[in-house]
C-alpha positions as semicolon CSV with decimal commas, in nm:
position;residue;x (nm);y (nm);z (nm)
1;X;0,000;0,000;0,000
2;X;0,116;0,343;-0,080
3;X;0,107;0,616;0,188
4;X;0,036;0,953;0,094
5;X;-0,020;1,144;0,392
6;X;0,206;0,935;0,681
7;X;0,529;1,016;0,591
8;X;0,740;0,795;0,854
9;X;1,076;0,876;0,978
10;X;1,308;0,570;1,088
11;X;1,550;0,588;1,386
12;X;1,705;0,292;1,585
13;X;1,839;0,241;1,919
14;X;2,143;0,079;2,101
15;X;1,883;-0,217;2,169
16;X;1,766;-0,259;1,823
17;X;1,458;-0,118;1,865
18;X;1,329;0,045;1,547
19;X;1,067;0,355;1,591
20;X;0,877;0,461;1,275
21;X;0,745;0,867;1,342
22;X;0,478;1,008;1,114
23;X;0,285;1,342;1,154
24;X;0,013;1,413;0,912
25;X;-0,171;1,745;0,919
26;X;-0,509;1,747;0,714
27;X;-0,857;1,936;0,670
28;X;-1,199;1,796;0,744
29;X;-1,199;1,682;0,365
30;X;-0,869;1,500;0,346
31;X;-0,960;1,310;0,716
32;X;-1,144;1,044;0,600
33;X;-0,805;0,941;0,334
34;X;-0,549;0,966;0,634
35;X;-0,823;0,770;0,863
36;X;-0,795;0,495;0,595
37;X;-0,438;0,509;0,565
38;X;-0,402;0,456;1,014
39;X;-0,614;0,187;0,979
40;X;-0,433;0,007;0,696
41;X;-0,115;0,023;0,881
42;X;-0,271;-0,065;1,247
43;X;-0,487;-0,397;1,102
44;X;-0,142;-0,493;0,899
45;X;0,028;-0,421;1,193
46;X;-0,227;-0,675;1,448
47;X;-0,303;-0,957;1,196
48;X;0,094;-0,972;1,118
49;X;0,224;-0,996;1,465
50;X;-0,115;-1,065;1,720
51;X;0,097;-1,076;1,981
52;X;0,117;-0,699;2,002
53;X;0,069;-0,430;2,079
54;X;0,227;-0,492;2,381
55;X;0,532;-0,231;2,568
56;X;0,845;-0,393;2,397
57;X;1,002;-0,426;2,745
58;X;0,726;-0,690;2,862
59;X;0,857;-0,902;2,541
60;X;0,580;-0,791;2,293
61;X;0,643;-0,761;1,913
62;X;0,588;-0,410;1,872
63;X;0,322;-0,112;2,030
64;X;0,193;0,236;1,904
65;X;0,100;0,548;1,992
66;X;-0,137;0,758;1,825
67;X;-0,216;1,140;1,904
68;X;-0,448;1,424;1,714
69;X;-0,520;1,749;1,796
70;X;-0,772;2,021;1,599
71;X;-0,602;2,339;1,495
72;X;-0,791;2,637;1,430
73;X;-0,536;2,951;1,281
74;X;-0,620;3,248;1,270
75;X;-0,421;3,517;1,063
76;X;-0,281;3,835;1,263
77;X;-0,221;4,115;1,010
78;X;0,069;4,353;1,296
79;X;0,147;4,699;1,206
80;X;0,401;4,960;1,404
81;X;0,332;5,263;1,454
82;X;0,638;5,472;1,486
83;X;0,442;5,799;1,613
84;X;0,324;5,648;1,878
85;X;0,572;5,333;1,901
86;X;0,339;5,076;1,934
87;X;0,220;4,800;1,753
88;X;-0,167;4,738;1,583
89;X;-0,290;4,397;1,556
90;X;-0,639;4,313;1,379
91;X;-0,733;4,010;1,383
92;X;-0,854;3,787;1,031
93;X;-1,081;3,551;0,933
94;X;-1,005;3,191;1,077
95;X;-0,903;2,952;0,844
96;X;-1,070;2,608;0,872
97;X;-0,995;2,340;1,127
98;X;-0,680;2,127;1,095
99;X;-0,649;1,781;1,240
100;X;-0,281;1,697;1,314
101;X;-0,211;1,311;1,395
102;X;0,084;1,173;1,491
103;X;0,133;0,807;1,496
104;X;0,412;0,626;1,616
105;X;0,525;0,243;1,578
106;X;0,801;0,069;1,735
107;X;0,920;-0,293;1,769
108;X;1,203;-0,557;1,697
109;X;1,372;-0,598;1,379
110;X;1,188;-0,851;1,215
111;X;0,880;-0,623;1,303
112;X;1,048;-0,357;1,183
113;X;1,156;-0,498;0,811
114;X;0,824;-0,609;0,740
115;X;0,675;-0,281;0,791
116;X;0,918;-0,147;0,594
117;X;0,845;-0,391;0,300
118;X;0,438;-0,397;0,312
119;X;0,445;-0,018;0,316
120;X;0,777;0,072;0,131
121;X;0,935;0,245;0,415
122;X;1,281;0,349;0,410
């Protein structure tokens, strides 16, 4: 499966644990792709090694973490006033809702290689 919105970055550590980091910011309109896209890689993730998730350090195969949080931004157009020396703000129209998700996987290598090969990870 490709991935178009979760973008992972690989690190390792002195135990051989590999963590895979993605962060995916979308609109209300592009939510229901990325949705898809988590729960492709989460069912791969449980019918290819059951025994997880489960913390690494208890023995399991690999575990995740998944975060979101909505966004609203709202423009600030600033402007000094040297006469007076003090700086204007007015405030702009808010732009729609983002939803930012992170989702993080770690686990052993074998866990590790086969996510990299059913997703074409580097």
């Amino acid at each position: 499966m490709t991935l178009d919105y979760l973008d992972f970055d690989y690190s390792e550590d002195d135990e051989g644990t590999g963590t895979f980091d993605a962060m995916a910011c979308v609109t209300e309109s592009q939510w229901a792709r990325l949705q898809h896209e988590i729960t492709q890689v989460l069912q791969w993730c449980h019918e290819q090694f059951p025994e997880g998730p489960s913390p690494l350090e208890n023995g399991g195969d690999w575990q995740y973490d998944l975060q979101g949080v909505q966004e609203v931004s709202t423009p600030v157009a600033l402007h000094f006033d040297p006469a007076t020396g003090g700086v204007a703000r007015q405030f702009e129209t808010a732009a729609p809702p983002r939803l930012t998700v992170t989702l993080t996987l770690s686990g052993h290598a074998q866990f590790c290689e086969a996510l990299r090969a059913e997703f074409g990870l580097e």
